[in-house]
C-alpha positions as CSV (number, residue, x, y, z in Angstrom):
1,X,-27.9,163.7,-92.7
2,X,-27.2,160.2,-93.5
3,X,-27.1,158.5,-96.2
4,X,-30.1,155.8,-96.1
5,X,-32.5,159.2,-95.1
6,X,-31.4,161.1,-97.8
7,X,-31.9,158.7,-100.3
8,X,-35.5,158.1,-98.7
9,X,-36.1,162.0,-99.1
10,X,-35.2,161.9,-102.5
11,X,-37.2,158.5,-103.5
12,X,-40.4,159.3,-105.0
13,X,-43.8,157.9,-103.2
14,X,-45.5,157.6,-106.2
15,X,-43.7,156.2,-109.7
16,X,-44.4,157.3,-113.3
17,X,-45.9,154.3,-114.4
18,X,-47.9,153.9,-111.1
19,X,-49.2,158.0,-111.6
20,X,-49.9,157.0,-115.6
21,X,-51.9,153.9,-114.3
22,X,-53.8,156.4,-111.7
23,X,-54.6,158.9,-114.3
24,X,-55.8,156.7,-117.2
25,X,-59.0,156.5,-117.8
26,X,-61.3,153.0,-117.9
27,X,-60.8,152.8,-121.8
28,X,-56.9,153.0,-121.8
29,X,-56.5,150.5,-118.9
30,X,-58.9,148.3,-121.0
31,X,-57.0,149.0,-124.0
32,X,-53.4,148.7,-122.3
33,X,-54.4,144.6,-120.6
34,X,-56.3,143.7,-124.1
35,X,-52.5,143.9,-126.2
36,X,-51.1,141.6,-123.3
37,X,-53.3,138.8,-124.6
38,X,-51.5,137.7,-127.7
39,X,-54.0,135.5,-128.9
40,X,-56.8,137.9,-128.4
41,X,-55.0,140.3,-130.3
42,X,-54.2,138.0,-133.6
43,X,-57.7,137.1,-133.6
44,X,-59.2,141.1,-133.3
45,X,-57.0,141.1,-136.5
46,X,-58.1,138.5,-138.2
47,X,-62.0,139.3,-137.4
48,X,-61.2,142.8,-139.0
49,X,-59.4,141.3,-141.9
50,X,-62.8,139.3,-142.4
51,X,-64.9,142.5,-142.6
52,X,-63.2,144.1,-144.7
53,X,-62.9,141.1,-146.7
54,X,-66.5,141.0,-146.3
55,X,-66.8,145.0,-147.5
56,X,-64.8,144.5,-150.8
57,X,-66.6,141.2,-151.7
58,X,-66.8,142.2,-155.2
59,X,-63.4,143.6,-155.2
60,X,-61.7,140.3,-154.3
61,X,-64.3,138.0,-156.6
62,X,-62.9,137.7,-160.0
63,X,-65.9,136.8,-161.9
64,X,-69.6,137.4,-162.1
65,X,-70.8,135.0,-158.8
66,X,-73.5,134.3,-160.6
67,X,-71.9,133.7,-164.1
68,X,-72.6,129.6,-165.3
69,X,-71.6,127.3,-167.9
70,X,-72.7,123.7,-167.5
71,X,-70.0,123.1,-169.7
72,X,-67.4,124.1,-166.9
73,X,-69.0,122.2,-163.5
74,X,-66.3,120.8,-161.5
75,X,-63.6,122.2,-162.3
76,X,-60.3,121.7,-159.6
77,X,-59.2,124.2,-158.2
78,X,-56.0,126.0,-160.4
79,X,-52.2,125.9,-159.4
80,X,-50.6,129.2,-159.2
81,X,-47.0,129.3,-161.1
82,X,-45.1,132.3,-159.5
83,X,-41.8,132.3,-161.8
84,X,-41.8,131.8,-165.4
85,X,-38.2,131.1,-167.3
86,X,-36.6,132.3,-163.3
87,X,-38.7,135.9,-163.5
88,X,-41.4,136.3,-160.7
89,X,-43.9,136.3,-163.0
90,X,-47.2,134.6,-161.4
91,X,-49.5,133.2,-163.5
92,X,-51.7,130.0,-164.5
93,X,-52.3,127.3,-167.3
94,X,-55.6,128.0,-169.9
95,X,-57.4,125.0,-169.8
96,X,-58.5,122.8,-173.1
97,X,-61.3,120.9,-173.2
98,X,-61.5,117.7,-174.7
99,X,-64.5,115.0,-174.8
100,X,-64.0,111.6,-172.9
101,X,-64.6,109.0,-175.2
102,X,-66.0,106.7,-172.2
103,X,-68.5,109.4,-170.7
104,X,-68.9,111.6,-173.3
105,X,-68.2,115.0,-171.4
106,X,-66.1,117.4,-171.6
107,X,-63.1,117.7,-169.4
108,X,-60.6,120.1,-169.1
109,X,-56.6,120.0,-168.3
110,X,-54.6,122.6,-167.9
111,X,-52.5,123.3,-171.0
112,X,-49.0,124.3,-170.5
113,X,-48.5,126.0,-173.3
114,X,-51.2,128.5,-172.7
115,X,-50.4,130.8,-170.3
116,X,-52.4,133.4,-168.7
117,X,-50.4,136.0,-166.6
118,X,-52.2,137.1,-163.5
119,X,-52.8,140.9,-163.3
120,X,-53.4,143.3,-160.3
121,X,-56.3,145.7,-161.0
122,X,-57.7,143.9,-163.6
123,X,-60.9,144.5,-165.2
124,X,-64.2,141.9,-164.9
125,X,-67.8,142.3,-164.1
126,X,-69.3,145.5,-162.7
127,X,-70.4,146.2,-159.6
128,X,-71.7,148.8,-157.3
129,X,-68.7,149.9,-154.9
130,X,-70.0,150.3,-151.4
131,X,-73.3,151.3,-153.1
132,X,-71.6,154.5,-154.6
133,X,-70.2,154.2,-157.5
134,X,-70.0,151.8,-160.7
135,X,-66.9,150.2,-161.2
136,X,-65.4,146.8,-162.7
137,X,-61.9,146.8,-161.1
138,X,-60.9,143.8,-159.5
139,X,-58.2,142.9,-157.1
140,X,-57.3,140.0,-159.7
141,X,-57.8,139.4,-163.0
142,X,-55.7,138.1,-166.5
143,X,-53.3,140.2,-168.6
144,X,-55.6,138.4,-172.0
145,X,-58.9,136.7,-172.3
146,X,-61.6,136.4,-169.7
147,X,-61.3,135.4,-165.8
148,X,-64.2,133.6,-166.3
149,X,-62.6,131.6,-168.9
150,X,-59.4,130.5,-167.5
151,X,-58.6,131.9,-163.6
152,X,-60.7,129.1,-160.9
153,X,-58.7,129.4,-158.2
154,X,-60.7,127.2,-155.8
155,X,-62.4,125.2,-159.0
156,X,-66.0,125.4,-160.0
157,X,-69.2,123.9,-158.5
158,X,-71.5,121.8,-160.3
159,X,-72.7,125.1,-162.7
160,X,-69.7,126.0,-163.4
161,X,-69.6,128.9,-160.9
162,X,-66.0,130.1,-159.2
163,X,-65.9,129.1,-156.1
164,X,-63.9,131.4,-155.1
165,X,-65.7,134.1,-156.5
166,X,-69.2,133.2,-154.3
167,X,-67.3,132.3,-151.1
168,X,-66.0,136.1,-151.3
169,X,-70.3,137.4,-151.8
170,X,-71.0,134.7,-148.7
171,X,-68.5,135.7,-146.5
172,X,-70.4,139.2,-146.6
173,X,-73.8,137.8,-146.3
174,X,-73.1,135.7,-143.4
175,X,-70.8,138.3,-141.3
176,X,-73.3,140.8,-141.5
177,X,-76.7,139.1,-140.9
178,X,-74.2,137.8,-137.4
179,X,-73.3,141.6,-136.5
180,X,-76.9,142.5,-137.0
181,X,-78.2,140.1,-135.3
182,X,-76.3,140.4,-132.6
183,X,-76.9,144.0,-132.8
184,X,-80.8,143.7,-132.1
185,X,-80.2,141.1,-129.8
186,X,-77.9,143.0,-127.7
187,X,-80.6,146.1,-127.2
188,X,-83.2,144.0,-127.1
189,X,-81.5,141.9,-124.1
190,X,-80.1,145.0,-122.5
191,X,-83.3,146.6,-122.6
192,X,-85.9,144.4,-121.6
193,X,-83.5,142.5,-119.0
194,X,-82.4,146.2,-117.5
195,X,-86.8,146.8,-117.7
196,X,-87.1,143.5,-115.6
197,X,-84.1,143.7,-113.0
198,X,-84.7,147.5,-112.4
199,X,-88.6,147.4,-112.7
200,X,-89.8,144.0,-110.5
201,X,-92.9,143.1,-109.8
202,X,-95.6,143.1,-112.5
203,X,-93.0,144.0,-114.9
204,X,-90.4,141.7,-114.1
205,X,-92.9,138.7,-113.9
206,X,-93.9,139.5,-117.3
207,X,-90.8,139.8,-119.0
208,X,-89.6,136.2,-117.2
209,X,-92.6,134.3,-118.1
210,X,-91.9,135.8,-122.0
211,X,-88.1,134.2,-122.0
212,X,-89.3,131.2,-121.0
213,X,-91.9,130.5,-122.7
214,X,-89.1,131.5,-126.0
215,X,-87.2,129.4,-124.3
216,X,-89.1,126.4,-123.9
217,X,-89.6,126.1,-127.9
218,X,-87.6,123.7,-129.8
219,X,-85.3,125.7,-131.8
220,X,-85.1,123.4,-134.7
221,X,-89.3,123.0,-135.0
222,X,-89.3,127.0,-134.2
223,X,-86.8,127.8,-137.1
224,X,-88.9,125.3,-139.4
225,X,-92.1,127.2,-138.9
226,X,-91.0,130.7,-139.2
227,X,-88.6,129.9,-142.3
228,X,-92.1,128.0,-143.8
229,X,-94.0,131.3,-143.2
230,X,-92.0,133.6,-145.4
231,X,-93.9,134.0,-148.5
232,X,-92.1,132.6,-151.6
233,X,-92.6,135.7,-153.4
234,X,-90.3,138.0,-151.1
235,X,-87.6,139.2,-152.8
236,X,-83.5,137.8,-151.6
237,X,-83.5,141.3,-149.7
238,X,-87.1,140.5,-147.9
239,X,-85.7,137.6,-146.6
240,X,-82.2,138.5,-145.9
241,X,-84.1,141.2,-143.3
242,X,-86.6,138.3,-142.0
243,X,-83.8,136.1,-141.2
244,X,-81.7,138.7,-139.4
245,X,-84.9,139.6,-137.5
246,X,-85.6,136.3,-136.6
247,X,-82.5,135.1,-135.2
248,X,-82.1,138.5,-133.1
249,X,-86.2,137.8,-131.7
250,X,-85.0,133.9,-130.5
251,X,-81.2,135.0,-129.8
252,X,-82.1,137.9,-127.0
253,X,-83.4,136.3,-124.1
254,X,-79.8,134.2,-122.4
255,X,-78.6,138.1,-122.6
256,X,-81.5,139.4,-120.8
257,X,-81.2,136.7,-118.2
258,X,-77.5,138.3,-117.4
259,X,-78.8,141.9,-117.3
260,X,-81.8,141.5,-114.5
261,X,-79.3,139.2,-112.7
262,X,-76.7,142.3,-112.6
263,X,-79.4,144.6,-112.4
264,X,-81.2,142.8,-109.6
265,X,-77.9,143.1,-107.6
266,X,-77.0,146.8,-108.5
267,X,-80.3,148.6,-108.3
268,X,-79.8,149.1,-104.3
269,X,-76.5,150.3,-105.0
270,X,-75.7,154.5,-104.2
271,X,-75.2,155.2,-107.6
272,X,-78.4,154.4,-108.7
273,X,-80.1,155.6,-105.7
274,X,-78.4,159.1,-106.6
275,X,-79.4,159.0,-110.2
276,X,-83.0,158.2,-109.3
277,X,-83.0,161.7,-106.9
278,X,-81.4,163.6,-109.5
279,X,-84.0,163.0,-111.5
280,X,-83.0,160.6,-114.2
281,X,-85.0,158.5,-116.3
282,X,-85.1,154.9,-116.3
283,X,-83.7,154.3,-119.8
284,X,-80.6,156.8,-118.8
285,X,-80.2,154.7,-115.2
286,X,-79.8,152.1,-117.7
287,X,-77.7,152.9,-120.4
288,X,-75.6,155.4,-118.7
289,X,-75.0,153.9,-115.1
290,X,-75.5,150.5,-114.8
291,X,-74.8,148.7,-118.2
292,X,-71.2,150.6,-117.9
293,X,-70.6,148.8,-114.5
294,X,-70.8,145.6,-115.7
295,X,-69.1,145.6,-119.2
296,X,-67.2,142.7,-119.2
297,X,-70.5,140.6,-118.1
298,X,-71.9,142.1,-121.7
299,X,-69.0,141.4,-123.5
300,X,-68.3,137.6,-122.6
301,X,-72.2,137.0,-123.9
302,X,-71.9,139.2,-127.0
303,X,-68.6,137.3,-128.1
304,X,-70.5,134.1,-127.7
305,X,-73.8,135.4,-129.3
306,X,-72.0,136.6,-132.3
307,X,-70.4,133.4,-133.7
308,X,-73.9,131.7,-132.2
309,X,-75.5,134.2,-134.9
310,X,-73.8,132.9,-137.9
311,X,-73.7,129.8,-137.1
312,X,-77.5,129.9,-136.9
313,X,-77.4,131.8,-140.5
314,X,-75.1,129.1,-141.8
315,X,-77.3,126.0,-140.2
316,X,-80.7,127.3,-141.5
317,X,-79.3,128.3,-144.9
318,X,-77.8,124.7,-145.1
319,X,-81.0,122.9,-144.0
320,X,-82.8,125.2,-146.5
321,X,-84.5,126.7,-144.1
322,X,-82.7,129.9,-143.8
323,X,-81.8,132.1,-147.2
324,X,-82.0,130.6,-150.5
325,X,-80.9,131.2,-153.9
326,X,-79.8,133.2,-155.2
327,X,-78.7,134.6,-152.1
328,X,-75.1,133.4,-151.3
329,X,-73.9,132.7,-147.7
330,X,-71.8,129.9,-146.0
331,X,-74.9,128.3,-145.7
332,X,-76.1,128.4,-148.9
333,X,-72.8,127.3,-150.8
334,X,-72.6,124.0,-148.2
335,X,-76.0,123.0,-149.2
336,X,-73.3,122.1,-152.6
337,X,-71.5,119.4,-150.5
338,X,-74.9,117.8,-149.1
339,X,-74.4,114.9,-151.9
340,X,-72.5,112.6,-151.0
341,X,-71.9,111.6,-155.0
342,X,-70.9,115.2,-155.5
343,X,-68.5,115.3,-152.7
344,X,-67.0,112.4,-154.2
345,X,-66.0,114.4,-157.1
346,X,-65.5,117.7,-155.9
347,X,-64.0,117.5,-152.4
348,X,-63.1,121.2,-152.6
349,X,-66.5,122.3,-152.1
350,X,-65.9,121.7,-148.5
351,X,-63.6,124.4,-148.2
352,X,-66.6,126.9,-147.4
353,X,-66.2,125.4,-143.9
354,X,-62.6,127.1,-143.4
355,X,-63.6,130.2,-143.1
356,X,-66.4,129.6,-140.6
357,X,-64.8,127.4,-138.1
358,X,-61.6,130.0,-138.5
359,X,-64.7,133.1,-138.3
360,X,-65.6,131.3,-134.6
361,X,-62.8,130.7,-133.2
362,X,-61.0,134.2,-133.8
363,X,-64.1,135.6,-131.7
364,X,-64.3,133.1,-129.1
365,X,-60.4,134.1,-128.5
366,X,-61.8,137.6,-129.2
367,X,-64.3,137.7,-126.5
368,X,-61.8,136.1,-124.1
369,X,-59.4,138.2,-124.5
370,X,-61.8,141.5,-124.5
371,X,-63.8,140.2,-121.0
372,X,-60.6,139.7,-119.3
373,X,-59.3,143.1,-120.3
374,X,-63.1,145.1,-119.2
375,X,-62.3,144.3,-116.1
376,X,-59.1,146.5,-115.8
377,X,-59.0,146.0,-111.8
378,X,-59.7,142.4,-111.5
């Protein structure tokens, strides 16, 4: 035999990456494209960095959010001195107090030969951990004296409130009225758009003229009037719930308008026809066969419905239309940097912005990143 034929004889048809690709399933050829977008991948990270940012709020927050003293307002933030006499020994100045002889206030500077040590583990305010168990350990803390006293690491507001310390309780606030949100929204659009596309007639009709009429509202006017009709006497929790349940009833209907589109297309398919003679229900033709078949359609709305969510949180909170104190979110803590005068002397107040414009682009590069990657074959 010669040599070019038996080499063909022994060449296999079929390689073992070409066989692994064959035999994966739908997740692990989603899963295997997702890490080849760098970008994507950074920003899954930092989103889940967030959350559980957002889960130990109280753990990272070094002092009570809600702990004041006039006496403190506007404080800048504090430098961090890592080595002390060439040791790695991080810690901070105490401030002094001293009056101005011009205004008559009280301002404080750092005094050098104070020095507060910073401490890992540290004890401060107690809190409920995950709603389990008491505890007053915090991430940071001071080897002497109170946090509260002497640790502002991104200054003080006009009460004298850390910063830092509130930003930490907002972050939670905000990220999870966003994931609930878009959690209603998404089975509320999945649902009633599925209903419409699989239904038609009466049904669909129905459903259509419902979007647009929710559609034809002024947000703005519409988000005025239901923030207006929340009584005054519901409680931070009451209107935490109201808010999420509000933004999920307007945020719904662009996601429905992509399900009866898909639907519309895919109800003559096979598929569906032999689900229908099997026997299943509508809800399970749904859910089970049709939604799955148009993931990444799903996927590319949801990532731009979540950071939609919180910004809506964050603009009604910061029009104060949305929660109010004492509830803390992003929203809540800009309404700080509203006065102009105040800006003026506390430019740090501003930095509440950071983490949401980071917050929406990590899931806009998110969402790009997971669309692409649904669509294994494409």
């Amino acid at each position: 035999m010669s040599a070019p034929a038996t080499q063909a004889a022994t060449t296999p048809l079929v390689t073992a990456a070409e066989e692994k690709i064959a035999a994966a399933t739908q997740l692990q050829l989603t899963w295997w494209r997702f890490r080849k977008h760098k970008l994507a991948v950074a920003s899954g990270i930092l989103v889940v960095l967030f959350y559980i940012g957002a889960i130990l709020a109280d753990f990272l927050a070094v002092t009570g959010p809600h702990s004041t003293d006039a006496a403190r307002s506007y404080i800048p933030p504090q430098s961090i001195h890592w080595y002390d006499d060439g040791a790695f020994k991080p810690h901070v100045y105490a401030l002094k107090g001293k009056r101005d002889m011009r205004t008559f206030k009280i301002v404080y500077a750092p005094d050098p030969s104070d020095k507060r040590y910073l401490q890992l583990f540290a004890r401060g305010y107690s809190y409920s951990f995950l709603g389990l168990f008491e505890t007053d350990r915090h991430l940071l803390g001071l080897d002497r004296g109170k946090p509260e006293d002497a640790l502002f690491l991104l200054g003080t507001d006009q009460l004298g409130r850390d910063v830092w310390s509130r930003l930490m309780l907002a972050t939670r606030t905000s990220l999870t009225v966003g994931l609930v949100g878009v959690a209603l929204s998404l089975f509320l659009g999945v649902l009633l758009g599925g209903i419409s596309g699989l239904y038609g007639g009466v049904v669909d009709t129905v459903i259509q003229r419902m979007i647009e009429i929710l559609r034809s509202i002024p947000t703005i006017p519409l988000w005025m009037g239901l923030a207006a009709a929340l009584p005054n006497t519901w409680s931070v929790t009451q209107v935490y719930i109201a808010i999420t349940v509000i933004i999920s009833l307007i945020g719904w209907t662009e996601l429905a308008r992509v399900v009866r589109g898909r639907f519309l297309a895919l109800r003559e398919e096979d598929f569906v026809t032999a689900a229908e003679l099997a026997g299943a229900s509508r809800l399970r033709i749904i859910f089970r066969h049709m939604v799955p078949s148009f993931l990444s359609h799903i996927i590319a709305a949801v990532s731009l419905a979540l950071p939609a969510m919180i910004i809506s949180e964050t603009t009604l909170s910061f029009l104060g239309l949305g929660l109010r104190p004492p509830a803390i979110s992003w929203g809540v803590l800009l309404q700080d940097a509203q006065n102009i005068q105040a800006l003026g002397i506390a430019p740090w107040l501003l930095v509440v912005a950071v983490p949401v414009i980071i917050v929406i682009l990590a899931f806009n590069f998110l969402g790009d990143g997971l669309r692409d990657a649904a669509d294994p074959y494409g």
